[in-house]
N, C-alpha and C positions, 0 to 999 in steps of 0.2 A: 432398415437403413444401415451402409454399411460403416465401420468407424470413419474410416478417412472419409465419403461423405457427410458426417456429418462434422469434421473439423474444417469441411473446406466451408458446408456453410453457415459454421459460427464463425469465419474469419479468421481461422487459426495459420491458413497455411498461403505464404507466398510463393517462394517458389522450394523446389524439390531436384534434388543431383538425378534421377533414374527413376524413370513410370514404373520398374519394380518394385519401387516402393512403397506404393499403391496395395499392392498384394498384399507384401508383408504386413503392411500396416492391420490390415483385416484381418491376417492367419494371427498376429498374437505373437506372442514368444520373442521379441525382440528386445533383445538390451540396449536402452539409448542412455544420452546423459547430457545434462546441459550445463554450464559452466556458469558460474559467478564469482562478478568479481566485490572482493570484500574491503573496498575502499569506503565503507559504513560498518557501523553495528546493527545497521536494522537497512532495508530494502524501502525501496517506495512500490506509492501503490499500482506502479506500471508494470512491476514486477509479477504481481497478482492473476497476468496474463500466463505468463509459465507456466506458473506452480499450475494454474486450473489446469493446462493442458497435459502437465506430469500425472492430474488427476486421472484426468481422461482415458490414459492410456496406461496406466496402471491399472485402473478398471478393466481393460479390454486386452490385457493378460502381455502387459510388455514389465519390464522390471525397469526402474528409473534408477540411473545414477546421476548425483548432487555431486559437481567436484567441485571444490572452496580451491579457490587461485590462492591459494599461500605463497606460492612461488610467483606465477603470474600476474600475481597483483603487488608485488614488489617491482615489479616495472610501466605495465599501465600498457590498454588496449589503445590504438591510435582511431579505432575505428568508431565513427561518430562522434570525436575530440576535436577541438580548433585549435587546441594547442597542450604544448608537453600538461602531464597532472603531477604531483606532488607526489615523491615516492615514501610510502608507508615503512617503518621499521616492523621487526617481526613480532615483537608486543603488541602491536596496532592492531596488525593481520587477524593475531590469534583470538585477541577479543572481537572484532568483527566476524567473524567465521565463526564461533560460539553464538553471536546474536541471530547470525542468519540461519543456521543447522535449527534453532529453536521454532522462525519462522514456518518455514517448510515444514517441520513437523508437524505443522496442524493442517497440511495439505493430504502427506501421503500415509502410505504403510510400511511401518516398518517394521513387524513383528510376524507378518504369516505369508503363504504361499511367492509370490514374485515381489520379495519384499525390498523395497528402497532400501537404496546404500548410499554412505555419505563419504567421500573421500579428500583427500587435501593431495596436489601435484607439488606439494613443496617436497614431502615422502618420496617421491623417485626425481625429480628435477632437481633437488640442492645436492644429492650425490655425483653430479655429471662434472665430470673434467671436462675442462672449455675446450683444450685441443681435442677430447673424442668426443664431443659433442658436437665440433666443428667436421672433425674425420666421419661422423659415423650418419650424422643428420645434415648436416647443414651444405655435404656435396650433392644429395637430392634437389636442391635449391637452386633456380635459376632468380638473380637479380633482376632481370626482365620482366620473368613474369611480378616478381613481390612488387615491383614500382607498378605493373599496370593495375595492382587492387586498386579497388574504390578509395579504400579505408586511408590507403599508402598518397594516393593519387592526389586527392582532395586536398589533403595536407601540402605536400608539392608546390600544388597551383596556387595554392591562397600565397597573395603576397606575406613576405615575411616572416611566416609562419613554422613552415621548416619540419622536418621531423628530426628526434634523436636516432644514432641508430640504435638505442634501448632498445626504444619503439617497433624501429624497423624492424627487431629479432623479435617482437611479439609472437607472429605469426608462425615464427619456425616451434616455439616452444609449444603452441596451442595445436599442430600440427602432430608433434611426438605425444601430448595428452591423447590425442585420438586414438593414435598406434599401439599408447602404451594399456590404454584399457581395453583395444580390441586382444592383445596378448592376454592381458589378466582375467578380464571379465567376459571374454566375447560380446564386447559390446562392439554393435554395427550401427549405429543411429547415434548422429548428434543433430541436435534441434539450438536454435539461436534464432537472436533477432535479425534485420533484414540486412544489418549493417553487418553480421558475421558470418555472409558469404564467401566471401574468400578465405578467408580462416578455416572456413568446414572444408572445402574443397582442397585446400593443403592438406588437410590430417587423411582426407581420403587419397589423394593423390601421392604421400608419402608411404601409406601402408601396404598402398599398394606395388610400389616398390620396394618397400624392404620385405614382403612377405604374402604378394601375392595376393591376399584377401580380398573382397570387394565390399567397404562400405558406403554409406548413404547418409543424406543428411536434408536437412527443409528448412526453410527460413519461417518465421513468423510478420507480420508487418508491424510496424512504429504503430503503435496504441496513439491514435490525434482526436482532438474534438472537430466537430464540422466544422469550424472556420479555420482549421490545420493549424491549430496552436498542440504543442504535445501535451497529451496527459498526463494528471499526476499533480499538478500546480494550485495553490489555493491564494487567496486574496495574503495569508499570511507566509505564501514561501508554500517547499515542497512537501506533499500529503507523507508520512512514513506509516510504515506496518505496526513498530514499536512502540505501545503507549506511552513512552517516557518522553515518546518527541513528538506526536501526536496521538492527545487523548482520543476517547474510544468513543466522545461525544462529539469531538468535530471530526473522527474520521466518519461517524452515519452521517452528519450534517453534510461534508464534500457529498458524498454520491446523492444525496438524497436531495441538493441543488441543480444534480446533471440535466441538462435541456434536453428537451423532448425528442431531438432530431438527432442527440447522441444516445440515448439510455437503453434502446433497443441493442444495440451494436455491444455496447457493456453487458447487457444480461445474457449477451451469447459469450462471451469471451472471460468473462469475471466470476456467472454461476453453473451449476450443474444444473438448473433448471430445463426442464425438457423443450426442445422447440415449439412442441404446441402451446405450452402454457408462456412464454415467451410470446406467439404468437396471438396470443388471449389479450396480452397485458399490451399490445403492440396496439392491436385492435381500441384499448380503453383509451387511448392517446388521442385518438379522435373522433370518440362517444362521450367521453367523460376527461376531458384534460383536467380540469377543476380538482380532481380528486389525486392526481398524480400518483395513481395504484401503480407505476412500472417504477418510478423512481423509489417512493417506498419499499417495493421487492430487492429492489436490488441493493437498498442502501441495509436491509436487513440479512440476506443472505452473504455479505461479504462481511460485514459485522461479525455474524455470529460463526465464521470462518474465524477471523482472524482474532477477534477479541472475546471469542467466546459465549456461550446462552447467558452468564447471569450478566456480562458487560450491556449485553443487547439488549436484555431488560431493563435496564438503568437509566442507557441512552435514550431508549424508546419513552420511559417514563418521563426522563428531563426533558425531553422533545414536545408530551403536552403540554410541560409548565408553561411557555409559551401562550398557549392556545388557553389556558385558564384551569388547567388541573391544579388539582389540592397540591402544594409541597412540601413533601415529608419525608424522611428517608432519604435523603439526598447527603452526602458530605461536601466539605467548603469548595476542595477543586471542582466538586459539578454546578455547584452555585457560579461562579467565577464564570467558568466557561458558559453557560446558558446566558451570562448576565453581564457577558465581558464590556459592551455595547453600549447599556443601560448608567444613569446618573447615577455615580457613587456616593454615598457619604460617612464617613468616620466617626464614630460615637465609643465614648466609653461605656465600655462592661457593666459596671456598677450605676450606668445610669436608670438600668432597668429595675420594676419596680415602681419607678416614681416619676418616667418619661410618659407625659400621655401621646396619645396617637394624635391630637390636635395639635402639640407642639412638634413631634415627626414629620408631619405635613408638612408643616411651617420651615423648620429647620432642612430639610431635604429640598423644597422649595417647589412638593407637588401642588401644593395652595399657598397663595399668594396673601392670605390672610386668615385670623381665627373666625370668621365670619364664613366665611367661604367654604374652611374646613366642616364646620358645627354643617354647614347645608347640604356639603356633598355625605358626609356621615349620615346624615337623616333621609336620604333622599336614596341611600343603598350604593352610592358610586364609589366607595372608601373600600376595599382589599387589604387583610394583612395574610400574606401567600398564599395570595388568591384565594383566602374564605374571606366573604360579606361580613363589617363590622358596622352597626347600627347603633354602637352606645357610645354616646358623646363624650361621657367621662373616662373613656375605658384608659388604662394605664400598661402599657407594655412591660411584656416579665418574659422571663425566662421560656416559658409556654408557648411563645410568640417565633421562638427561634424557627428558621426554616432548617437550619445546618450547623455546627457547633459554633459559629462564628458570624452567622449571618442571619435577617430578615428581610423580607421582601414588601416593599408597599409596592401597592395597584391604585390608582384611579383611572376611571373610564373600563377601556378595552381592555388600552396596551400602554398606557403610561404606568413604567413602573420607576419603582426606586430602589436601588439596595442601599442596606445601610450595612454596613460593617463594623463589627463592635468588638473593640481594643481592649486587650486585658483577658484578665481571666471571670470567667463566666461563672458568676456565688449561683448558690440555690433558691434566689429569689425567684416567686413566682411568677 
């Protein structure tokens, strides 16, 4: 199969400037580069879609360039905006561009053969004198056409809404980005999402007036779940790459919720997984739903992209506590998050030692009485992190902990409790 077939059917590709590019794509050798903007320090996970595809095609012998809108992103794309964004100062920029360079680099190569390059348009954009920037770029420009984009248009027509002309100049700057890496780098290939068709077609359309060259470019489509809501979104706000804005246990939790009638569509666009085994795990969707083997693939393969083999072990582990695994080895923030859910209760440090688990019960308010306690204890329905405790007298100690800071009651299945224990933690047993 040849490459571009197989991007068109993981989804990757909407529309394309020239059926040349087709060829090319196949022969290899082509420098492309896709553009982000670093109004974050970390990307979400719609992002995810890119980088795979920068994978893809770094694999099948193209060289990828990362250019960081330093420049760019001090003024703000219009396109798929309802209205002006907030402009970033250049300390903002610099840390966000550091967050996301970190990113990517767990996508591509950047040490051998066609190896990824990372660049920032603030480097040749913040040297431009407005008036020759005006004389030298900006008479290739027709006003006509920049008002009939999409991106320009949309904005227009919405009442009230308006654009600045900041904004307006977006497209001339993203325009000379093209130009200026086809001069530097020979690069002929920009890739963006669907909403940065016009953009692409400026940069090629400028270069090709100031220099004759002919480049290309493809759109990707909007990443949506089957009811067209956009991807990326969790019950708590938006999914990010970053562990410090979500951890690396609800980013496998999000995928590994995705609905059956999406998760296929993700494992083509999100992993390197090969289409037959893709179409295996397609196939168990409706032999075996119960088992949700395509979600689990996929909630691990992007895992252990993004957060790494020992994060994915982790996850994977706190994933059974749930289901009734031993709990060990776990620290407070992965208690917290498995357990965010579950009835809290607050207990001093030093009460361990001399707290029995019949009064736990009690004080957590998993039994309703010592009565009730004494029977489910005897009877094997009592869990202290999820191992079986049968001794009525038993006294919690320090042994007991699931996490430096926490233990877990069970009765039943799934009735759990966390307790949270305040203070500093002595060497009682």
């Amino acid at each position: 199969m040849s490459l571009y077939i197989e991007l068109r059917q993981r989804g990757f590709i909407d529309k394309i400037t020239s059926e040349e590019l087709v060829e090319k794509i196949n022969q290899g050798q082509l420098t492309f580069y896709v553009g982000f903007d670093p109004t974050a320090e970390s990307l979400h996970v719609g992002q995810l879609a890119i980088f795979n595809l920068m994978r893809f095609l770094q694999q099948g012998g193209h060289q990828p360039i990362g250019l960081m809108g330093g420049a760019t992103g001090m003024i703000g794309d219009p396109g798929g905006k309802s209205q002006e964004r907030n402009l970033l100062n250049q300390a903002n920029l610099t840390q966000n561009i550091q967050g996301i360079k970190r990113q990517i680099g767990r996508f591509l190569d950047f040490k051998s053969g066609n190896k990824a390059v990372i660049v920032n348009n603030y480097d040749w954009l913040s040297s431009w004198n407005y008036i020759d920037f005006l004389r030298d770029v900006g008479k290739h420009f027709s006003v006509n056409s920049m008002i009939a984009r999409d991106s320009v248009k949309s904005r227009l027509d919405r009442d009230g809404a308006g654009i600045s002309y900041t904004e307006f100049s977006y497209m001339l700057l993203q325009a000379f980005d093209f130009y200026h890496l086809n001069e530097q780098y020979h690069c002929e290939l920009q890739i963006g999402g669907s909403d940065q068709w016009g953009n692409i077609v400026s940069g090629i359309d400028l270069t090709r007036r100031i220099n004759g060259n002919q480049l290309y470019g493809f759109t990707m489509p909007l990443i949506t779940k089957s009811d067209g809501t956009k991807f990326g979104k969790s019950e708590s706000g938006t999914v990010w790459l970053s562990e410090k804005r979500t951890s690396p246990y609800e980013f496998y939790q999000f995928f590994l919720r995705q609905a059956d009638e999406d998760v296929v569509r993700f494992l083509k666009v999100f992993t390197q997984l090969p289409l037959s085994e893709i179409k295996e795990l397609e196939i168990s969707l409706k032999t075996e739903p119960h088992l949700r083997l395509a979600q689990i693939k996929l909630a691990e393969e992007v895992t252990r992209v993004v957060h790494g083999e020992e994060n994915l072990r982790k996850v994977k582990k706190a994933s059974r506590v749930l289901f009734g695994d031993k709990i060990e080895d776990l620290d407070d923030s992965s208690i917290t998050e498995i357990f965010k859910d579950v009835p809290s209760t607050e207990k001093q440090a030093d009460a361990l030692g001399s707290w029995s688990l019949i009064d736990a019960l009690i004080e957590t308010k998993a039994c309703q009485s010592k009565g009730q306690a004494r029977k489910l204890i005897e009877s094997g329905g009592v869990y202290v992190n999820n191992l079986p405790q049968k001794e009525i007298g038993l006294v919690l100690g320090r042994n007991h902990l699931a996490s430096p800071s926490y233990l877990i009651l069970r009765t039943g299945k799934k009735n759990y409790r966390l307790v949270h224990l305040l203070g500093t933690v002595d060497d009682k047993p």
